[in-house]
C-alpha positions in Angstrom: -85.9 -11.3 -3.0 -88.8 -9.7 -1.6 -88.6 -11.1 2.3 -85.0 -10.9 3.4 -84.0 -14.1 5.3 -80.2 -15.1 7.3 -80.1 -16.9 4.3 -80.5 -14.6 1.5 -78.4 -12.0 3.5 -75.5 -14.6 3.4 -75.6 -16.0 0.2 -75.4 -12.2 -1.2 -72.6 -11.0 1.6 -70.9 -14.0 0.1 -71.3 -13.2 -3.5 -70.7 -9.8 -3.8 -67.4 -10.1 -1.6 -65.7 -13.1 -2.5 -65.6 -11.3 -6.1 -61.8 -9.6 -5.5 -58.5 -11.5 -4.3 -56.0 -9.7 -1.8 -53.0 -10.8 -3.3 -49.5 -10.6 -0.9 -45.9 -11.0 -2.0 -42.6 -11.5 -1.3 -39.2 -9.4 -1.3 -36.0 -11.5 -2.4 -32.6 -10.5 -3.1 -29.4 -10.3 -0.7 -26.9 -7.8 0.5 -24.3 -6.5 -1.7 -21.0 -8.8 -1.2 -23.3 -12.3 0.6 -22.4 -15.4 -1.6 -25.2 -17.1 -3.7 -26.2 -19.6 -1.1 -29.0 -22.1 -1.6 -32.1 -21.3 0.2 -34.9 -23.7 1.4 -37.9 -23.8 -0.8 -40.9 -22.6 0.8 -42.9 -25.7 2.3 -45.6 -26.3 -0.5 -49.8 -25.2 0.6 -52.1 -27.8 1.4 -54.0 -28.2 -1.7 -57.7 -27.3 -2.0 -60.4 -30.4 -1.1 -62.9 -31.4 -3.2 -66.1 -30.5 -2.7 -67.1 -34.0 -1.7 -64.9 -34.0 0.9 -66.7 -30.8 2.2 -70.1 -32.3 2.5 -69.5 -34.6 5.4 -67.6 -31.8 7.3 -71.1 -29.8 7.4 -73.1 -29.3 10.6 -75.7 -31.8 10.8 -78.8 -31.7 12.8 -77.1 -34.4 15.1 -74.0 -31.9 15.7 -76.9 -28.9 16.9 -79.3 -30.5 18.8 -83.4 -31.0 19.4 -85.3 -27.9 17.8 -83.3 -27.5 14.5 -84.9 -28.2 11.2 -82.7 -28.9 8.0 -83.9 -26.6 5.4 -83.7 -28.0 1.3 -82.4 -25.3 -0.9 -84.3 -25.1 -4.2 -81.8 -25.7 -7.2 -81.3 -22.8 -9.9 -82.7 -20.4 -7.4 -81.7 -16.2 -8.3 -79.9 -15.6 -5.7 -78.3 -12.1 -6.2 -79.9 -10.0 -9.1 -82.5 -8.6 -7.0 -79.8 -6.9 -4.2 -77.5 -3.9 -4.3 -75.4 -1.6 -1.7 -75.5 1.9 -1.7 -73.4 4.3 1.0 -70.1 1.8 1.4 -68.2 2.1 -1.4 -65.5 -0.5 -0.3 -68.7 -2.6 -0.8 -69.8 -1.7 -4.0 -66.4 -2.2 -5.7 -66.5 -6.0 -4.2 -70.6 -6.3 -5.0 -69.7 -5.2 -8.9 -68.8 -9.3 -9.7 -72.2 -11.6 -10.1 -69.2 -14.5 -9.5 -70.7 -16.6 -6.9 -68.0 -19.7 -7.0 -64.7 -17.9 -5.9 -62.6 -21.0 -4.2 -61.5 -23.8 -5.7 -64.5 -26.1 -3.8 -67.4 -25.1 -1.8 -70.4 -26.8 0.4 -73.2 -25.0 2.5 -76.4 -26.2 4.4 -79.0 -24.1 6.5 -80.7 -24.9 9.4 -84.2 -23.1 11.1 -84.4 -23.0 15.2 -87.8 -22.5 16.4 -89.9 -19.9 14.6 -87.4 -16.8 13.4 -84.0 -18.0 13.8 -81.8 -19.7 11.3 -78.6 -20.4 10.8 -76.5 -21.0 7.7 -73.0 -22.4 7.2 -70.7 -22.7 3.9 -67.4 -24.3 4.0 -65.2 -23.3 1.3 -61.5 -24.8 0.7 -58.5 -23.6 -1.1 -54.9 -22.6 -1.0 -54.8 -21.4 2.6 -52.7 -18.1 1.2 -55.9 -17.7 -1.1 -58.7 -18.3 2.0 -56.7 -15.7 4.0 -56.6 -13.0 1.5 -60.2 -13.3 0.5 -61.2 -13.5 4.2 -58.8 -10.6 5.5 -60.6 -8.5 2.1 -64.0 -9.5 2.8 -64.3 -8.9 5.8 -62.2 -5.7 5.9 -65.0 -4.7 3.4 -67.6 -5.1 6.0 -66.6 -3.4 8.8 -65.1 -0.4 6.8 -68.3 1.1 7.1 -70.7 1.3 10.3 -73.7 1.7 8.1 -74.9 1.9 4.5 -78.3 1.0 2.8 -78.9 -2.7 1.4 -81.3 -2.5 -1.0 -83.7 -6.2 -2.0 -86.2 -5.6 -4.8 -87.4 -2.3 -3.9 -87.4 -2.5 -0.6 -84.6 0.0 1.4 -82.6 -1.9 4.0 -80.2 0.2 6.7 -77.6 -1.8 7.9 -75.4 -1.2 11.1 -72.1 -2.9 11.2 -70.6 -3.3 14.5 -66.6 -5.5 15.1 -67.5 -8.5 17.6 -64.2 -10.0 19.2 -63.4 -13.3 17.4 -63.1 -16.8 19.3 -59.9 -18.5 19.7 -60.2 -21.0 17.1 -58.5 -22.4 14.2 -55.6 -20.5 12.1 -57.8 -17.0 11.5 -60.4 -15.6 12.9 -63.0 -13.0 11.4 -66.1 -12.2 13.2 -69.0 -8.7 12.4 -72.4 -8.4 13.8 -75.3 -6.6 11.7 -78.3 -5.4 12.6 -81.2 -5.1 10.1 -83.8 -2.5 9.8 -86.4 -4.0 8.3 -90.1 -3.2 7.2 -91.1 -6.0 10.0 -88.3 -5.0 12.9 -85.2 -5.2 13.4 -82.9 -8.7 12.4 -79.4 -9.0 14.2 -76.9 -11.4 12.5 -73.4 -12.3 12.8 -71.1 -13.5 10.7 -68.3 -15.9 11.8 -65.4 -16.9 10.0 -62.5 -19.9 11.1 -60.2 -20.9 8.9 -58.4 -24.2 9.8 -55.7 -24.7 6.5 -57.0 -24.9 3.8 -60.6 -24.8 5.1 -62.8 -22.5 6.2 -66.1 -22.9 8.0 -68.2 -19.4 8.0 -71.3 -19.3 9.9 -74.6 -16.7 9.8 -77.5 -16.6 11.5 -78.8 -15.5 15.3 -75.5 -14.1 17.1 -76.5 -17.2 20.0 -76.0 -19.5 17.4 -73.1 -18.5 15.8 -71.6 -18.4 19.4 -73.1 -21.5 20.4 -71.7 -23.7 17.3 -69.0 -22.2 16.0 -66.5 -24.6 18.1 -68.3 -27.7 16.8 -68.3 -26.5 13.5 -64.2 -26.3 13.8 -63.9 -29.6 15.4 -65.5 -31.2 12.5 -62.1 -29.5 9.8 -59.3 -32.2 8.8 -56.5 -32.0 12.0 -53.9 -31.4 8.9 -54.0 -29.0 6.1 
């Protein structure tokens, strides 16, 4: 991946840190002398949607608006081979899995707005105990360090990492901004992440973008789940 592009930086941020599950738990047991009573079962999870049922919760260029261009991905692209993280190690332990497919059901499209900016968007649906851990990890990942090197190809990437406050949407809300120093100038991004249930909607690209459609993204999830 010679010319890094929002999408390329997405697809690997999503690769490399989706690869490792944040698993919680729960303490049981009662004090010494209570009587065995019968407890409420926990109220099952939503279960995961297929991935068909993803696709028509996607952004479409009727949702954004005059000036965006739907752009075709090209199928059995390498996405990942060519990039690697040096200088964050919480990073490098999540970038060591080539996994890409990490939830139970997955959908993405990518959009170009005038000349340099894009904007990319995956939804990805599971257990909502599963979305949350992965989200909580992944993006705990990212902001554990405010810069390290991203290496594409041979070409050296420095990365600055800085928190961004998160929008009041949806169950959970994660939310980073990066800026890219590459060979040609600098590239800002953010990365957005709602999840609504057991669905998630994360979003990349220009931060004005991110900002600008996030809440139409959102309004698109299932009401339930």
């Amino acid at each position: 991946m010679m010319r890094i592009s929002t999408t390329g930086t997405r697809r690997w941020i999503l690769a490399a840190a989706l690869c490792g599950v944040l698993s919680t738990g729960c303490s049981s047991g009662g004090e010494d002398g209570d009587e065995a009573k019968p407890r409420p079962k926990p109220a099952a999870e939503p279960r995961p949607l297929a991935e068909a049922a993803l696709h028509p919760l996607l952004l479409t260029q009727a949702d954004l608006g005059t000036g965006y261009v739907h752009v075709q991905e090209k199928p059995g692209s390498d996405k990942f081979d060519d990039v690697a993280v040096q200088g964050c190690p919480a990073l490098e332990k999540l970038g060591q899995s080539g996994e890409e497919k990490m939830f139970a059901a997955k959908a993405e499209t990518s959009f170009t707005y005038t000349r340099d900016a894009t904007l990319d968007e995956e939804l990805h649906s599971d257990r909502p105990s599963v979305l949350s851990g992965k989200l909580r990890e992944l993006f705990g990942a990212y902001t554990s360090c405010p810069t390290y090197t991203m290496t594409a190809g041979t070409i050296p990437i420095e990365v600055k990492v800085t928190k961004s406050v998160p929008p009041n949407l949806g169950d959970e809300q994660f939310v980073y901004t990066s800026t890219l120093e590459l060979p040609s100038g600098a590239q800002v991004l953010k990365t957005m992440a709602v999840r609504k249930g057991n669905v998630v909607v994360m979003l990349v690209g220009a931060p004005a973008l991110v900002d600008r459609h996030m809440k139409t993204a959102v309004g698109k999830l299932p009401a339930g789940g």
